[in-house]
N, C-alpha and C positions, 0 to 999 in steps of 0.2 A: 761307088754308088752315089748316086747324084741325091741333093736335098730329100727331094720329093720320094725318092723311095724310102729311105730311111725314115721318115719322119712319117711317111703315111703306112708303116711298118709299126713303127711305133704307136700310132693312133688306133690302127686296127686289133694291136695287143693291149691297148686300154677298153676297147669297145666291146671285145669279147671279154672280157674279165680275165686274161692271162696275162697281165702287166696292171696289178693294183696301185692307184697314185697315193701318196708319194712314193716315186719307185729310185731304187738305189743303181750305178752303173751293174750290178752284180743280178741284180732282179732282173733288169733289161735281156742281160746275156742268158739265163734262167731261161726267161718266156720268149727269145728268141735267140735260140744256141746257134745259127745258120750268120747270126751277124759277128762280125770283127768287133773284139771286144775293145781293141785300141782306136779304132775308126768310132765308135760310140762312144768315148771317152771325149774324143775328138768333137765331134759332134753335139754332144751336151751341153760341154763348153763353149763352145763356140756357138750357139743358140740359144742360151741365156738371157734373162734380163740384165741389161746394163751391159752385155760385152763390149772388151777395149775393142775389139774390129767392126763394132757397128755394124754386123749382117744381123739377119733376121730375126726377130725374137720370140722364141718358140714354145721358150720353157723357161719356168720360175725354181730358181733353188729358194730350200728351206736352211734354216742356219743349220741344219747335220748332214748338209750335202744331200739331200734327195732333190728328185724332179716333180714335177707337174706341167700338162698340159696349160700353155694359156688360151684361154678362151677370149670369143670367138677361135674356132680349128681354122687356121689357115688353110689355102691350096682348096678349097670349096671340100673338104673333107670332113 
């Protein structure tokens, strides 16, 4: 799955209310059972603030490992 779906996946499961922030990788897979729970692992990480690979920054951890969207939504979403 390319960025852009996963992520605007992710966004539209915060928008409807079936992904509440801070959401855990567990909660993800929860409110969206159709994605790869290793590929969203993947994905989390690697979309972080501060990641060591320097791609996009998408999402903020909290010190218990949860997510949140960073705002401004990328991708015009």
């Amino acid at each position: 799955m390319a960025v852009h779906v996963i992520y605007r996946t992710i966004v539209r499961a915060t928008k409807s209310g079936k992904l509440v922030e801070p959401f855990s990788l567990n909660d993800l897979i929860k409110a969206c059972p159709y994605l790869d729970k290793y590929t969203c692992m993947v994905f989390l990480s690697k979309h972080k603030q501060s990641n060591p690979g320097e791609t996009s920054e998408l999402f903020e951890m909290d010190s218990d490992g949860k997510f949140k969207l960073i705002r401004p939504l990328q991708y015009d979403l």
